[in-house]
N, C-alpha and C positions, 0 to 999 in steps of 0.2 A: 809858444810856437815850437814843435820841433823841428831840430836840427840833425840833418845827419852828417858825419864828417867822413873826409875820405880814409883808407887806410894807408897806414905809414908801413912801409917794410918791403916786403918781396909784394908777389900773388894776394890777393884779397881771397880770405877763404867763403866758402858759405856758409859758416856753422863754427863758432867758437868754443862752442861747450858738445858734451857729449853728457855727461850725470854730474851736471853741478847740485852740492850743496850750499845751501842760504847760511849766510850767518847778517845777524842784523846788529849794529851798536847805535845807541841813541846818544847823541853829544850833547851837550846843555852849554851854553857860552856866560852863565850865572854861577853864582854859587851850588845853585843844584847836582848831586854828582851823576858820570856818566853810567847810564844802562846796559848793559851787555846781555848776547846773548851766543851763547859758541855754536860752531859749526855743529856738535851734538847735541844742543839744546837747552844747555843749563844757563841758567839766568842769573845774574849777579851785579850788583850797582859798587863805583867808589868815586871819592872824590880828591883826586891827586893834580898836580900841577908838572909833572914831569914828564917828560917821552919815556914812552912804552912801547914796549912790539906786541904789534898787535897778532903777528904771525909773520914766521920765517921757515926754510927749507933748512936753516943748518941748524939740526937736533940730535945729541948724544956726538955733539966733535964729528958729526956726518955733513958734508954737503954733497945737496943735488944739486945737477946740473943745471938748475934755470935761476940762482940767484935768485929766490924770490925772498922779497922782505916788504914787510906793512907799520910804518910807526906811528904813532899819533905823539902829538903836540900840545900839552897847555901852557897855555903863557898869562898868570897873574900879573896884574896891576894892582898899582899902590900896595896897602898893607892888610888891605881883608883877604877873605880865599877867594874874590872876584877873578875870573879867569876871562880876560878881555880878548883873548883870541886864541883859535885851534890853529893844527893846518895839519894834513894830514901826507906823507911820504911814502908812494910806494914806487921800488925798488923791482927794476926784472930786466935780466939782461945788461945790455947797455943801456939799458934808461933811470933818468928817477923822474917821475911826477909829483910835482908839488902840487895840493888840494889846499885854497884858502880860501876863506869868503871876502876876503879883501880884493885879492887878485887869479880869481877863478882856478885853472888848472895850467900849471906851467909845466912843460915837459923839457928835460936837460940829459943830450945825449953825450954817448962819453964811448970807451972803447967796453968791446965783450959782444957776447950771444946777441942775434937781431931777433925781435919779432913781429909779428904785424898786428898791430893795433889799430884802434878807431876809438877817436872820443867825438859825443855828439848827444843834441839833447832830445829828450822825450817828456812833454809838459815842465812838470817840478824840477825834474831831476836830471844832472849831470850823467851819461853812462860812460863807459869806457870797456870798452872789448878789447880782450888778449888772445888772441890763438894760443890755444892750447893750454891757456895758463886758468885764466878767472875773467870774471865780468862785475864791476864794480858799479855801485847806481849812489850816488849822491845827489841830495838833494840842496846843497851849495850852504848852508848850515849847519843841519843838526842831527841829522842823521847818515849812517850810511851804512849800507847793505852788499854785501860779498857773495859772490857764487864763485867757489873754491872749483878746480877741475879734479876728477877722479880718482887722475894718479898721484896727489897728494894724499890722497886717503891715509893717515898713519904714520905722516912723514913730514907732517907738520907741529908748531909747538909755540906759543905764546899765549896771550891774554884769550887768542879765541879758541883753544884747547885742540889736541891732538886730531882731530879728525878720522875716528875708528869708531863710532858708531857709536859708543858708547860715555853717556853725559856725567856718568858716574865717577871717573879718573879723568875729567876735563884739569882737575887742578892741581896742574905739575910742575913742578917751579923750573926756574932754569938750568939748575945742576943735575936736573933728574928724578928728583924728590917731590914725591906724591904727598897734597898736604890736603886739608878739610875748608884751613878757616881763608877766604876770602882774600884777606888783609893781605897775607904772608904769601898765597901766590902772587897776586897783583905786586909788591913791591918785588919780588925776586924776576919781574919782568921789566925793571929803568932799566932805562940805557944807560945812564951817568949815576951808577955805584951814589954818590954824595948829595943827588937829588934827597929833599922831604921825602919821608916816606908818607906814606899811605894808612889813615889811621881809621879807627871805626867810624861809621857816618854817624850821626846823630838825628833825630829823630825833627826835620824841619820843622812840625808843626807845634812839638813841644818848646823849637828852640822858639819860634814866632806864633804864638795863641792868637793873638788877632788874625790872624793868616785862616784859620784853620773852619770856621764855619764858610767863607767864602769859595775857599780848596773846598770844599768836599759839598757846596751846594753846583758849581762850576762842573765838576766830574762828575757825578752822577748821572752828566748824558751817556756814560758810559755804558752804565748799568741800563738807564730809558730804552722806553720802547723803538726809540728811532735806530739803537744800535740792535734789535729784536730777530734779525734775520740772521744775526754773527753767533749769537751767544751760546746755541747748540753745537757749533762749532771752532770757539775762539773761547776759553776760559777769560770770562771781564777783569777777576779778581786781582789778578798781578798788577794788571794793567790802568784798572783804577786807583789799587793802592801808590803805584808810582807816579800818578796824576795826582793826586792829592799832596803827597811828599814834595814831586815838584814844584806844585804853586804855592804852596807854602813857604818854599825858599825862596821864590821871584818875591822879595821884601822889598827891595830897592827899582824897580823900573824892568820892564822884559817881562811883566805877567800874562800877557798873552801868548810870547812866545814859550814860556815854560808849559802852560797850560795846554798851547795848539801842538804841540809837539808830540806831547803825551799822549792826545787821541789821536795824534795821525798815527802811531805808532799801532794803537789798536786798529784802526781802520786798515792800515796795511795787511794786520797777521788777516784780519777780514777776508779782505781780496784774493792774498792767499788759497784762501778755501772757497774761494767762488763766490764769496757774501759782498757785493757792491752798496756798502753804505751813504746814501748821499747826509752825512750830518753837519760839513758847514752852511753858511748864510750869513746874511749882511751883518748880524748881529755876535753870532762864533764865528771866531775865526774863519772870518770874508778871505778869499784869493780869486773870488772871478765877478765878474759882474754879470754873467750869464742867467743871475737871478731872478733878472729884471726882464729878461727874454721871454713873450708872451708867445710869439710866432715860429716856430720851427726854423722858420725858412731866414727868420730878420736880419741873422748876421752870416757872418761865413765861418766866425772862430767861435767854437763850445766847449764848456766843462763839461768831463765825464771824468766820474767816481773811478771806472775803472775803464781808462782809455787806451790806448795802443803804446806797448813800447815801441814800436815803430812806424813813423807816420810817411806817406809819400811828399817829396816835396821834389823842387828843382836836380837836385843833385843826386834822390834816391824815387827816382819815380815806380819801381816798381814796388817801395816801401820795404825792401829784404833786410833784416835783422838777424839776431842774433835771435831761434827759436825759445831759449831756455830763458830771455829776459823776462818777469811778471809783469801783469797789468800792473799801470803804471797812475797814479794820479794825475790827469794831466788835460791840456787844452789840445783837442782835436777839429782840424781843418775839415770843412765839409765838401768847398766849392771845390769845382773843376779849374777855374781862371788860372789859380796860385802853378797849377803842372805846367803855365805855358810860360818862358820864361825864357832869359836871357844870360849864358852863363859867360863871364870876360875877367881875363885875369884875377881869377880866384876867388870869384865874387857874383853873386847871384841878381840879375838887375828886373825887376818884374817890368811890367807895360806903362805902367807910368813915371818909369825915372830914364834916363840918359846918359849914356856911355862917350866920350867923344872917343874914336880912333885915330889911326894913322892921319886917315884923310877930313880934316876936320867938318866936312859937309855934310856926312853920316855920321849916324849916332847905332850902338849897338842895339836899343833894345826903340821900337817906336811904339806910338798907343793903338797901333791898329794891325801890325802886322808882327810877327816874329819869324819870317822869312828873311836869310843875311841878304845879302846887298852885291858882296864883294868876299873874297877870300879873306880878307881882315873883320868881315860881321859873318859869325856863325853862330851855328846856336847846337849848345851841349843838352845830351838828351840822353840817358839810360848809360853814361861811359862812352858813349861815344859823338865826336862832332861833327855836323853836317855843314858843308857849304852851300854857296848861295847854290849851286844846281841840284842838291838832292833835297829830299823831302822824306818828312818822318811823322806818317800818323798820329795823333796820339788822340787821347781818350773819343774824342768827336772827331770823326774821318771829317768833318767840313773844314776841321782846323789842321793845317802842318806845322809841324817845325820849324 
């Protein structure tokens, strides 16, 4: 279901990006390491257990004015390289957001710059809009995807490379120094100097052989015809080599999630270019039951491949987003009923549930009407609220407010 959230800050803009670039990183909560890919395009895997910057504003002893910082988090258990939880920190202004799958996204305000943000969900995936800054899309796991704003172009510097167009000098370590091999940028981006460093990966399928004919019988939907309509435009090859690698290393429990991971990933760059692949089902990696849906009309909630980052609901009935967010994986609302609604202390009540107020004899929201009662039962509608004497068309003029 999507959620839209309100914004935090001054004025709500309409339009948070202007020329964002995509950078995408693929997390893995296994021994599998994580995928990267920078804001100019180069690609690179490792597998470390320490906080890294994933991108900051202050490069070369320079900062700009927006505080911006992005860290990622692994956190090993026990004594293998099993990495039992991420979280992910980002930093702007006076805020920091904490990103965990434990405890969704926590936001922790402090002094400094304000800005107006909105976090809110679209199917799979966590979003979160900055004016002015970036547009963040989590999907509460294992991936997650950055649209960087303009004016960082070249004025940026971490694990997800300079941002100047060019994927060539992506890997520049923190003192300045431009290196080749993988390893040696990635460890010159800890936070904590005396973390493990960062060492070559090894090849999961040689470390685990039994792994290896069931990896690469699994992946090869990559390459199938059902992925058929991407492949003129989405290179498979990277994408299934990383699929194979990854479920190779799900040795111990999470094979599904190493393995669904890995195609959602291609499925996304898909999307990307317009290519809407529907390839899971009950059997691959299931997430809807929508499968089972013979009739169009049967239910009110659907999967689509590639469904709206922005869905209308009680709190955003004209469905306005953020233009530069992509299709989105995600479950999309069909009916009309869900726009008519009941909004009361911060909380969205539809036609079947019950509000009590002041006056305990009314309820805010009832199953037959959504017209208030009394100045204490209104009903909230596009940002603004109606009392019991006005009235506010919406989608079917039979129905008000």
């Amino acid at each position: 279901m999507g959620k839209v959230g309100v914004w935090r800050g001054k004025t709500a803009p309409v339009s948070t990006m202007d020329s964002p670039i995509h950078l995408v990183i693929k997390f893995k909560r296994t021994v599998t390491p994580g995928h990267f890919k920078t804001f100019d395009g180069k690609q690179y895997s490792f597998l470390g257990d320490c906080e890294h910057i994933l991108t900051h504003d202050y490069c070369n002893n320079e900062q700009s004015p927006y505080y911006l910082r992005l860290v990622t988090e692994n956190i090993p258990c026990g004594t293998s390289n099993t990495i039992c939880s991420k979280s992910i920190n980002l930093f702007f202004g006076r805020y920091k957001m904490i990103l965990s799958e434990a405890n969704g996204i926590k936001v922790v305000e402090s002094n400094g710059t304000d800005y107006q943000y909105r976090i809110h969900t679209a199917g799979i995936y966590n979003v979160i809009e900055i004016k002015g800054l970036l547009n963040l899309l989590w999907d509460n796991k294992t991936s997650l995807m950055i649209q960087l704003h303009s004016k960082f172009k070249g004025k940026v510097c971490g694990l997800c490379g300079n941002f100047d167009g060019n994927a060539n000098n992506d890997f520049v370590k923190q003192d300045g120094q431009e290196v080749t091999d993988a390893v040696v940028f990635v460890n010159s981006w800890k936070v904590n100097p005396i973390c493990p460093e960062v060492s070559n990966v090894i090849n999961p399928c040689q470390k685990n052989p039994h792994r290896s004919a069931w990896a690469i019988k699994q992946c090869n939907i990559i390459k199938s015809p059902v992925f058929k309509d991407c492949h003129s435009h989405v290179d498979s090859g990277p994408y299934y080599d990383a699929c194979v690698k990854d479920t190779c290393a799900c040795d111990s429990g999470g094979d599904c999630d190493c393995f669904c991971t890995a195609v959602a990933a291609y499925a996304a760059e898909c999307r990307k270019k317009g290519a809407c692949v529907a390839w899971r089902s009950p059997t691959i990696c299931p997430l809807f039951c929508d499968y089972y849906n013979s009739a169009p009309d049967e239910c009110e909630w659907h999967y689509k491949t590639c469904g709206s980052p922005c869905m209308k609901t009680c709190r955003n009935p004209s469905g306005t987003c953020s233009n530069q967010i992509p299709l989105l994986e995600a479950n999309t609302y069909t009916t009309r009923s869900f726009y008519y609604c009941c909004y009361w202390s911060n909380t969205t009540y539809t036609n079947t549930s019950h509000r009590n107020t002041i006056n305990s004899n009314y309820n805010c929201c009832s199953a037959n009407t959504y017209t208030t009662r009394s100045f204490y039962y209104y009903c909230y509608w596009s940002n603004t609220t109606y009392t019991n004497t006005s009235h506010r068309n919406t989608i079917n003029s039979y129905r008000n407010c």
